[in-house]
Structures are given as C-alpha cells and as structure tokens.
C-alpha positions as CSV (number, residue, x, y, z in Angstrom):
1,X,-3.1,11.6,-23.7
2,X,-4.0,9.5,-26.4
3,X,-7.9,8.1,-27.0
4,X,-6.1,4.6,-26.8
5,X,-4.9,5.5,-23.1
6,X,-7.9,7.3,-22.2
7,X,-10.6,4.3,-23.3
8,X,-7.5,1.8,-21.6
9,X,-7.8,3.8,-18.2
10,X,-11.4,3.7,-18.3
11,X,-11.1,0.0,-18.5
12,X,-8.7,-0.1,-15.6
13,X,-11.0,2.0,-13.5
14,X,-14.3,0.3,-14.4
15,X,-13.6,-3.1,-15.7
16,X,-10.6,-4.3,-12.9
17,X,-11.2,-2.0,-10.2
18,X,-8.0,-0.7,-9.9
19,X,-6.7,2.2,-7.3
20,X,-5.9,5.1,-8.5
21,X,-2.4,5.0,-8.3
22,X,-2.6,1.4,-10.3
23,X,-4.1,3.2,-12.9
24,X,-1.7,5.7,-13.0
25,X,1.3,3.6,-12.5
26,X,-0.2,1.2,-15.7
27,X,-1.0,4.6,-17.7
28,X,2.5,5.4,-17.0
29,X,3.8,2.8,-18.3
30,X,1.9,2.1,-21.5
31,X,3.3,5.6,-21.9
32,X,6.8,4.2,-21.3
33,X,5.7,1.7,-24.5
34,X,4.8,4.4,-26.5
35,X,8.0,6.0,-26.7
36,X,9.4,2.9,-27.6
37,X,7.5,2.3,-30.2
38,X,7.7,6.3,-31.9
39,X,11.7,5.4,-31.3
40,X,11.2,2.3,-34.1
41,X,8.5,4.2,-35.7
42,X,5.5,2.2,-35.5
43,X,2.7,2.6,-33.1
44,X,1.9,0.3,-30.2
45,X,-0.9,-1.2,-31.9
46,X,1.5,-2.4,-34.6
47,X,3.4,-3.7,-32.2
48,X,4.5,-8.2,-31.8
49,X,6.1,-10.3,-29.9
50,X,9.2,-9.7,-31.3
51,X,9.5,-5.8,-30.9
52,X,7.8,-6.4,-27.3
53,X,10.6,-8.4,-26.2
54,X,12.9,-5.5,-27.6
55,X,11.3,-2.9,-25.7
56,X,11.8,-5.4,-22.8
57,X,15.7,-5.2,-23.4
58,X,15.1,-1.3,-23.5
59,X,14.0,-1.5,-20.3
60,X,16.8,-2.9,-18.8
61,X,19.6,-1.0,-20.5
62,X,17.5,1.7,-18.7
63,X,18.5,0.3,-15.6
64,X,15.0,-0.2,-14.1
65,X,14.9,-3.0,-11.2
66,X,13.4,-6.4,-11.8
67,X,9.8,-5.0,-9.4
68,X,9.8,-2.3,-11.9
69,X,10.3,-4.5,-15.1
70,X,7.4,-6.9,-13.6
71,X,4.9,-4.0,-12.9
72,X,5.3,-2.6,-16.6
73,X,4.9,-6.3,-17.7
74,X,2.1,-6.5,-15.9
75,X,0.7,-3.5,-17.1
76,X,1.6,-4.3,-21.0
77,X,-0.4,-7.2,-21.0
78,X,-3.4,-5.7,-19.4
79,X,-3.5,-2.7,-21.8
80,X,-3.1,-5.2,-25.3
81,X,-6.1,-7.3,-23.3
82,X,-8.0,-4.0,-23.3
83,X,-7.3,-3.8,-27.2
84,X,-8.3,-7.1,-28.4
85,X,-11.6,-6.8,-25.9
86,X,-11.9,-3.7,-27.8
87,X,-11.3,-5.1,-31.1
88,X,-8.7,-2.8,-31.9
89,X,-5.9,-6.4,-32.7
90,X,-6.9,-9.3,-33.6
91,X,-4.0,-11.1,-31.2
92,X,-3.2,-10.4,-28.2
93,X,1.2,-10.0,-29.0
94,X,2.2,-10.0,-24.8
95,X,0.4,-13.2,-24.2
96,X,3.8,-14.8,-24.2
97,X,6.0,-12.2,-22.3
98,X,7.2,-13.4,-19.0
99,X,8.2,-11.7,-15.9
100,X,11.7,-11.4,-14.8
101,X,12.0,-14.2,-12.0
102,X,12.2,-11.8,-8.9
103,X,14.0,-12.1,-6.0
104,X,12.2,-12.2,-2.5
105,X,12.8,-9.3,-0.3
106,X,12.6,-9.5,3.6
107,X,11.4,-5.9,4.7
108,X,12.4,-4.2,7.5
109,X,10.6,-5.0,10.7
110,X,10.3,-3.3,13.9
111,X,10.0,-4.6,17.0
112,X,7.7,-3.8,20.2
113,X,10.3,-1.9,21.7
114,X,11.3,0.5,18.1
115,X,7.6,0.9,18.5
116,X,7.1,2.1,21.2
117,X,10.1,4.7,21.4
118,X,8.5,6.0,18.2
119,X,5.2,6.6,19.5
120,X,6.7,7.9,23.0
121,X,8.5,10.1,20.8
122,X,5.6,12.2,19.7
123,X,4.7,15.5,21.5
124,X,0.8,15.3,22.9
125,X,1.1,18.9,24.0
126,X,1.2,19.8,20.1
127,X,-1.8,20.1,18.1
128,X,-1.9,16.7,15.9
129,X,-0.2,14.8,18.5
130,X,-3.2,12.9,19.5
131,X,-4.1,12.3,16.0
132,X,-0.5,11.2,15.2
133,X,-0.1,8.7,17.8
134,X,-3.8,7.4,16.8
135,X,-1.8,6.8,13.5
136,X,1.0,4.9,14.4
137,X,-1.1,3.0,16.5
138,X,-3.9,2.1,14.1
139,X,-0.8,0.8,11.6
140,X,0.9,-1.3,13.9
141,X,-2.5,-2.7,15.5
142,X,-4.2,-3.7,12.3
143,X,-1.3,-3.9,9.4
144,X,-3.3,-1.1,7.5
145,X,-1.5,0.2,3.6
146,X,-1.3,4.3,4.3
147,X,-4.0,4.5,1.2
148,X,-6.0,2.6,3.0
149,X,-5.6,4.8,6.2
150,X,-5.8,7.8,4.8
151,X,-9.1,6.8,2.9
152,X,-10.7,5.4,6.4
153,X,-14.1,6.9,7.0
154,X,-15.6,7.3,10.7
155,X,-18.4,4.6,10.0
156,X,-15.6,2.2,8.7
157,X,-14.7,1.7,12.9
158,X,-17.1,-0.5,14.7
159,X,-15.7,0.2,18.6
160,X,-18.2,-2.2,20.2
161,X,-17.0,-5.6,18.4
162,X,-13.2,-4.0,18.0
163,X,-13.4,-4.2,14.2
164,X,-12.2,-1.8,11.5
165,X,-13.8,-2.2,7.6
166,X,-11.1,-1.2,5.4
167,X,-11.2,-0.5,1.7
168,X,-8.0,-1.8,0.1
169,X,-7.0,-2.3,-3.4
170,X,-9.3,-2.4,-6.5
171,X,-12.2,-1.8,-3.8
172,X,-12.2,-4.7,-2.8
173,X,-13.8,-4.4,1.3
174,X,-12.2,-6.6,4.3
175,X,-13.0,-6.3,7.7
176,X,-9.6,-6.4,10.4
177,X,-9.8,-6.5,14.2
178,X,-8.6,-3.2,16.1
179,X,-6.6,-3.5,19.5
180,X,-8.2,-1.7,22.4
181,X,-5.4,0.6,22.4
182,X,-5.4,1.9,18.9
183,X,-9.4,2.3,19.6
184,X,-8.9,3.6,22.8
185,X,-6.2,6.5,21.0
186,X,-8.5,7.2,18.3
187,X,-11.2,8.2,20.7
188,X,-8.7,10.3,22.6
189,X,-7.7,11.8,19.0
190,X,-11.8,12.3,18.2
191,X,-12.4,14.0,21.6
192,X,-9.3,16.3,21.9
193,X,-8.9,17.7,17.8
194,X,-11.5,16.2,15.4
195,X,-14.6,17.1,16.8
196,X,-13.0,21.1,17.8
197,X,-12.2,21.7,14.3
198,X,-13.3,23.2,11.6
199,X,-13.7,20.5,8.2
200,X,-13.6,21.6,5.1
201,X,-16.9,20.4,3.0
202,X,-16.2,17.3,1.3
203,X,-13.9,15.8,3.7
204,X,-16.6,15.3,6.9
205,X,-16.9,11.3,6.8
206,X,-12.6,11.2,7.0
207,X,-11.1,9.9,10.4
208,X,-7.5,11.6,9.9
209,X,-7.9,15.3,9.6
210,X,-5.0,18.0,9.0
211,X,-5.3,21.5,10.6
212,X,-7.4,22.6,7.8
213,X,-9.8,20.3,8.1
214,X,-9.0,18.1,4.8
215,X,-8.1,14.4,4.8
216,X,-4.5,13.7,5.4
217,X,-2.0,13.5,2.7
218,X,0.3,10.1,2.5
219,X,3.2,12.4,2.2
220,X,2.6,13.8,5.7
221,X,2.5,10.2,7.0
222,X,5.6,9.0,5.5
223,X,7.4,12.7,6.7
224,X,6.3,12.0,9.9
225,X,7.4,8.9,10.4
226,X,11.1,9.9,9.0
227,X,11.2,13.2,11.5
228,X,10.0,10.7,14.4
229,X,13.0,8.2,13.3
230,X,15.7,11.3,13.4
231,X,14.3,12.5,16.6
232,X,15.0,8.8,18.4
233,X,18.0,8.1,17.0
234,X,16.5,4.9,14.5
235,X,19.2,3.2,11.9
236,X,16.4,1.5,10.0
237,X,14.7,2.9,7.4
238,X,11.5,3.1,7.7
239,X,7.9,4.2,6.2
240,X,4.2,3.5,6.6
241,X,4.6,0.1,5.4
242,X,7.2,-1.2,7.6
243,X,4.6,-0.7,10.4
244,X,2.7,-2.8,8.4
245,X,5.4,-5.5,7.6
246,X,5.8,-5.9,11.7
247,X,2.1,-6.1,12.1
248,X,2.0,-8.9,9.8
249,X,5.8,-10.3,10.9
250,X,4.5,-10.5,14.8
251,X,1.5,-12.4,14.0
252,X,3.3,-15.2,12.0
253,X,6.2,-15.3,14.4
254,X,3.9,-15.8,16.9
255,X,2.2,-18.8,15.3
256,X,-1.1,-16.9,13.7
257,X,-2.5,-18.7,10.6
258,X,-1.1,-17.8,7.3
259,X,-4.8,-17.5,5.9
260,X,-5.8,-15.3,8.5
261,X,-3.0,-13.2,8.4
262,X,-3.5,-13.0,4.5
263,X,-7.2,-12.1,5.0
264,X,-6.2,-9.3,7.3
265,X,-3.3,-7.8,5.2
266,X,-5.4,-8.3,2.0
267,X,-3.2,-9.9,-0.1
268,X,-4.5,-11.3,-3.4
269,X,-2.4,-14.3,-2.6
270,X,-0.6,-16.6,0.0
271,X,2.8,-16.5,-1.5
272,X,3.0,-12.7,-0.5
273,X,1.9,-13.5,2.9
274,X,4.5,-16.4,3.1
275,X,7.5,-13.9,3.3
276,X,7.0,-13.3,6.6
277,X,7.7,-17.2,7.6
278,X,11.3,-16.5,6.2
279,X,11.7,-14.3,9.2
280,X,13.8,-14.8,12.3
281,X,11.2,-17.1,14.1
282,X,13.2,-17.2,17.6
283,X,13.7,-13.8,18.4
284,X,10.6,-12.5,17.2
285,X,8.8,-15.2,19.1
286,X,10.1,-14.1,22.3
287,X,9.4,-10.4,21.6
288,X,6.0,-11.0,21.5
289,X,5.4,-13.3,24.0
290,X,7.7,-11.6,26.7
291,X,6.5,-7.8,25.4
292,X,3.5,-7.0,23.0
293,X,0.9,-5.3,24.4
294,X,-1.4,-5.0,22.2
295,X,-1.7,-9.1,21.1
C-alpha cells in the first residue's frame, strides 16, 4: 500500500468515522483508480477532470452496476478531499463528477408468517439453537444491520425500559426499542449457553458467542439464514438485511412515522427510509394488523 492510501485511510478512520468495511471498500477503490492511472501512465495525483471522467467510462466497460459506480464515486471524491486537506493538489479535480442516476430497488420483504416458519425451523435441542433464534428475533424486532449485531455488547441491552443502544455506521450511537419477545429469547439464550461457556479473553462484553467463545462471524449469520431458507422450502432470497427490510417495511405499512422509522434504522437520510412507502401498503397492512406479534 502506498503512503498516499495509508495517510487517506487514516483520514477515513479518524477524520469521517467510517466502519471498517467503508474504509476498506473506499481503499479498494482508490486502488481501483490507481490502476487506471499506471494504465495512462500518470499517477493519481496528476490526475483532472478529464482523465477522471475516462476512468469513469473504464468502469463501466468493466461492467460494474450503477451502486457500484456510485460507491467508487463516492469514494474518489473523498480521497482527492483528503489530498487538497493535505496539500498534496491544489484543486480538488472530482468536485465535478456526478453519480450515475440510480434506480430505486424494492428489497425483498418477509412477512409474519415467512418469519415465523424460519424461526420454528431452528432445532432448540442443538447447541446454538437458543442463541440462533435470539438472532433472528433481535433482527426482525429491532431492524438491526448484522455489523451492528454482531458488534452488540451485553451493557448495550437495557431489559427494564425494552431498549437496545446500538452502534451503527461511522460510530455514530442510536438507541432502538426491543420487543419483549426478542428480550425474553435473549435471556433464554444467556441462561441456557452464554453464561455455560467458556469465552475466549477479548471477546467477554459480546452478546452472540460461537462454541469457542469468540464473537460471531457475519458469515455464520448470512449461512444460517440460507440453510434455515433450504430447510423450509423459502423461494426468496434472503440475508440478514431482508429481516431488516421487513422490520422497517411493517412499521411503515402499518402507519409508523417516517422520522421514527429513520431514527431506528439509522439512516443518514429520509429518502432511504422512503423506499419502504413504495411497498404494497394493503397487504402488508392487513398482515400486521390481523398477525404480528411482536408490534
């Protein structure tokens, strides 16, 4: 690694906070731009405008998607900040660059009844069974990111007013209610594994545990969500995040406020939140109000 992208994912770790897989997504990409630029032999500090809207076109002769073309946009004009704060230009060549114009997605949702079948689905008598349905429950009752679960600590839960404090992106702290049954699963999982198991030093304060004691990986999450899918006969495809996507898509249908909703998911802004209104309000509606028990 260069001593450009070193000092630049200093900057992203100190200066904006970032999570680590920001940084390294943004490292990766200025990385992407330095290839580029060996390519048309110059560097990427003697890169302009010009040559940036090249490497642009490079990008999508590559093929990449329009989210991927945005996120290396994105972080482009974050590292050439990082070099004029540094003095290393004297003007800023990406202050002109705009993102391709995406088109919004409507993510897969499940519904209180997919839920449930998925969580019925998981074997108690197993060791991690308790801790697995604490999971799915905890995603579906509070809208949680799987880095965000993964990372939860035991003080972050506050049982006796039903809250959870969760860490989300560039560290930024937001407190989200927890439904009695998710609390009521975690104990359950705290009472049967955690507190029988030997933990590995360093990884004491974690909620999710695997059977050596360390903090759960987000690949084990995402597998066993997948395997729980196969084993109940699921079409959709799902992951962590769809969990959260109905979390947020069952409050909205159901008439919560978009601002509260947007506080509890975390999003930076509204507009995110606002692609759950574009959901099938009717159906959803009644699926809440006939069937969820956990609002």
């Amino acid at each position: 690694m260069t001593g450009l992208l070193r000092g630049f994912r200093t900057y992203l770790q100190l200066e904006l906070s970032l999570s680590t897989n920001s940084i390294d997504a943004y490292v990766s990409d200025v990385t992407k731009l330095e290839v580029f630029a060996n390519e048309i032999g110059q560097s990427t500090t003697q890169l302009g405008y010009k040559e940036l809207m090249r490497f642009l076109q490079w990008l999508n002769d590559l093929g990449l998607a329009e989210r991927t073309q945005a996120r290396i946009i994105s972080g482009i004009k974050s590292y050439y900040s990082y070099l004029k704060l540094e003095k290393v230009i004297d003007k800023n060549p990406s202050e002109l660059l705009e993102t391709p114009k995406l088109s919004r997605i409507l993510p897969d949702v499940l519904d209180v009844n997919e839920v449930n079948t998925l969580i019925e689905a998981i074997d108690l008598s197993k060791k991690g069974g308790e801790r697995d349905k604490a999971i799915l429950e905890l995603l579906f009752s509070s809208g949680l990111r799987v880095s965000e679960l993964i990372d939860l600590k035991i003080n972050d839960i506050i049982a006796e007013e039903g809250l959870v404090v969760v860490t989300g992106k560039g560290n930024k702290q937001r407190i989200v209610p927890i439904g009695s049954v998710a609390l009521k699963q975690i104990s359950f999982y705290m009472e049967d594994q955690r507190n029988h198991q030997p933990i590995q030093k360093g990884h004491e304060a974690f909620v999710f545990l695997n059977q050596r004691g360390r903090k759960l990986s987000r690949v084990y999450i995402f597998k066993m969500i997948q395997t729980l899918a196969e084993k109940t006969g699921l079409k959709k495809k799902i992951s962590p995040h769809t969990f959260r996507h109905s979390f947020a898509t069952s409050l909205v249908e159901a008439g919560a406020d978009l601002r509260a909703v947007q506080q509890m998911l975390g999003h930076k802004s509204i507009t995110t939140t606002e692609i759950y209104t574009h959901l099938d309000r009717t159906y959803l509606k009644e699926v809440i109000e006939q069937f969820h028990p956990r609002s």
